[in-house]
C-alpha positions as CSV (number, residue, x, y, z in Angstrom):
1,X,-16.1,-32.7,68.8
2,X,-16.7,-30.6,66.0
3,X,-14.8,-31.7,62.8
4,X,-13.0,-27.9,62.8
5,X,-11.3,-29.0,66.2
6,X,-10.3,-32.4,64.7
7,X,-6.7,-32.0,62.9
8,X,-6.9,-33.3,59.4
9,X,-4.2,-36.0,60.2
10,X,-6.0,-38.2,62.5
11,X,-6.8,-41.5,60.3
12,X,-10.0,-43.7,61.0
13,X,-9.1,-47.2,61.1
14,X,-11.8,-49.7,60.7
15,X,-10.7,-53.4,60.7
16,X,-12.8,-56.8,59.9
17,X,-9.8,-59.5,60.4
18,X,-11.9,-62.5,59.3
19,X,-12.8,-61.0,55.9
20,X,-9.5,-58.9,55.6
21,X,-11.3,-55.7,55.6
22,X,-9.1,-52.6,56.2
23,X,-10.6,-49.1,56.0
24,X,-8.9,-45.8,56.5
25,X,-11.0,-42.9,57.0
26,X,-10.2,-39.5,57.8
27,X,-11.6,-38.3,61.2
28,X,-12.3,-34.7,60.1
29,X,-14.2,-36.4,57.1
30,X,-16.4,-38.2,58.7
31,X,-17.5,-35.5,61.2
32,X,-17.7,-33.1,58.5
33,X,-20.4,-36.1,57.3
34,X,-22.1,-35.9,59.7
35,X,-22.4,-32.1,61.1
36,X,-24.0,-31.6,56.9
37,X,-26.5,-34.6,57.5
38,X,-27.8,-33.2,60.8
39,X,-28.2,-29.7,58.9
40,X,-29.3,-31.2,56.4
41,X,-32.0,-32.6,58.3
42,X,-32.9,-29.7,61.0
43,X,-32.8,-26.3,58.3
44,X,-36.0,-26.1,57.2
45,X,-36.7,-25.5,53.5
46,X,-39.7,-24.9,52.1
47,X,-38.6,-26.1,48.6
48,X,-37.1,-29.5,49.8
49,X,-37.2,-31.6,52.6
50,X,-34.1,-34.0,53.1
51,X,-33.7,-36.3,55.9
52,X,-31.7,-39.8,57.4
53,X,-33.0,-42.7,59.5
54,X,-32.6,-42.4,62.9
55,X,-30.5,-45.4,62.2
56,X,-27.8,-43.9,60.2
57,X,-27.0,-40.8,62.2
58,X,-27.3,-43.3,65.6
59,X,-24.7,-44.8,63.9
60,X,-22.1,-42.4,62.6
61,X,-22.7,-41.2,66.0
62,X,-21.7,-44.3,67.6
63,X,-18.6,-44.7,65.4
64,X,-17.5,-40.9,66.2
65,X,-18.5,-41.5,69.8
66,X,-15.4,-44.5,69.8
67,X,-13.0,-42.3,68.0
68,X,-13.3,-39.8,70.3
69,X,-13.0,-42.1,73.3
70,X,-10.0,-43.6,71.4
71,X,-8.5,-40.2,71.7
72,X,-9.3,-39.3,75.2
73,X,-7.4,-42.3,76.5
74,X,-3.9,-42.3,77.1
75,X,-3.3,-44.6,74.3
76,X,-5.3,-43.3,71.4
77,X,-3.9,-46.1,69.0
78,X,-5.0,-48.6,70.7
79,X,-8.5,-50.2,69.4
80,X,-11.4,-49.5,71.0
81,X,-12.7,-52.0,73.6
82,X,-16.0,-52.5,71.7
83,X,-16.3,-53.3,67.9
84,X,-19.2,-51.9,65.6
85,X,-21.7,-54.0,63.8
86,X,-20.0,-53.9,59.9
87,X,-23.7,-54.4,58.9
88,X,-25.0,-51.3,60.4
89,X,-22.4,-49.3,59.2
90,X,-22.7,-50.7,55.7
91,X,-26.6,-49.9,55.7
92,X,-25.8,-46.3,57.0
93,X,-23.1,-46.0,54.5
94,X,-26.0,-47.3,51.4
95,X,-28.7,-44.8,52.6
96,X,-26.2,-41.7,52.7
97,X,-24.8,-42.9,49.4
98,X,-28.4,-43.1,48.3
99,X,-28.9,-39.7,49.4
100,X,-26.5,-38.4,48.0
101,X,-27.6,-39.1,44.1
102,X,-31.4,-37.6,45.0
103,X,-30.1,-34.7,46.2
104,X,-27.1,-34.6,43.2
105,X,-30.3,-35.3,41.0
106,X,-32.4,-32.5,42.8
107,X,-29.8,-29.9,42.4
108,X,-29.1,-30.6,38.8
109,X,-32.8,-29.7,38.1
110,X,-33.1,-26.5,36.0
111,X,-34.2,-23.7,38.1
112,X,-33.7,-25.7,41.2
113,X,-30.8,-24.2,43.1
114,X,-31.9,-20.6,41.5
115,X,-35.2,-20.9,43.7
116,X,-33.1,-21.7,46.7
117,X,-31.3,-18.8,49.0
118,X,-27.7,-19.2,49.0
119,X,-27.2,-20.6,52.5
120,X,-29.9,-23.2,51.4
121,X,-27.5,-24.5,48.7
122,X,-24.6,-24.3,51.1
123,X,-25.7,-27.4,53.5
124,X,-26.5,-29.9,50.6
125,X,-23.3,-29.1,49.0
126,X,-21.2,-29.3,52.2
127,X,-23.2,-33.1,52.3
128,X,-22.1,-33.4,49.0
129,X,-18.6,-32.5,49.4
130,X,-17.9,-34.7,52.7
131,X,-19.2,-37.8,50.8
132,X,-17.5,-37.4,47.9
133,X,-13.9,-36.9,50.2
134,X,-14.7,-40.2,52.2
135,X,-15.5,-42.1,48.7
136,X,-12.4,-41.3,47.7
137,X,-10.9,-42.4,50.7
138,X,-12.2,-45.4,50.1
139,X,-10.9,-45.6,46.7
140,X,-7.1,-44.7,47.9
141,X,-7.5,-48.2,49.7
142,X,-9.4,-50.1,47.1
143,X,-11.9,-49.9,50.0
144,X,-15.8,-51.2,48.8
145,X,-17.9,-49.2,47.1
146,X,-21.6,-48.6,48.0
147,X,-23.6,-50.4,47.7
148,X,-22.4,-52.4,50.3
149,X,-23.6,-55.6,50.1
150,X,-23.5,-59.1,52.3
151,X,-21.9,-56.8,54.9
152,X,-21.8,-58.9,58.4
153,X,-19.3,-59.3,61.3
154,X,-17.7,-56.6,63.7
155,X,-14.7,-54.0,63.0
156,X,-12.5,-52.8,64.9
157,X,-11.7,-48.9,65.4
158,X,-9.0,-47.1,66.4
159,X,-7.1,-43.6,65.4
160,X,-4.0,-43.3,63.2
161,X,-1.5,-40.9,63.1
162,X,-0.9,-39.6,59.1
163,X,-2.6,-39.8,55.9
């Protein structure tokens, strides 16, 4: 589902009982995430090359691929029957965080984003926008911050109405 058709109310909710880890993320956000990685990683550039592991966009995938059987079902609160790896997510979480700063360093370059067409600059600051709206989310909650460290265990995920 692309993050335009996903209404900006539907919540994320990622829960690790044992170690009384709640997150709330918006849905939109994090498909908004992930739509800027993949262009990131697909527009060529002759100036800059910017890409992920295979890991980290298999597993935003994987966690938008849950959401969005949460909300085909006729109970879309409910949490999904399988739980994600906290680890995985926490490593994928690191690496875009990681990202992020190169390519906030990269852009701050004198000259850089001059010798760049204007729908080159466009991608990396859509990345740049989307993770800067889930770190915030993340804040809101007094969620971790990256680096996520020591990460282990299974979450739950389900939807949420409201934000």
């Amino acid at each position: 589902m692309d993050a335009r058709d996903i209404h900006p109310k539907w919540v994320v909710n990622l829960v690790d009982e044992p170690r009384e880890l709640y997150l709330w993320l918006g849905w939109s956000s994090l498909a908004e995430l992930l739509e800027a990685m993949t262009e990131l990683s697909t527009t060529p550039n002759t100036y800059f090359r910017f890409t992920f592991s295979e890991s980290t966009l298999a597993s935003l995938g994987e966690l938008l691929a849950r959401v969005e059987d949460c909300h085909a079902t006729p109970e879309p609160y409910r949490a999904h029957p399988r739980q994600l790896s906290v680890e995985r997510l926490a490593s994928a979480a690191n690496e875009v965080h990681q990202q992020a700063q190169r390519l906030q360093d990269k852009l701050a370059e004198p000259g850089f984003a001059h010798a760049l067409a204007v729908q080159k600059v466009m991608a990396p600051r859509a990345f740049l926008d989307a993770w800067a709206t889930l770190l915030r989310q993340l804040g809101s909650g007094r969620g971790p911050h990256p680096p996520l460290l020591d990460c282990t265990g299974e979450a739950n995920v389900s939807l949420q109405w409201g934000w």
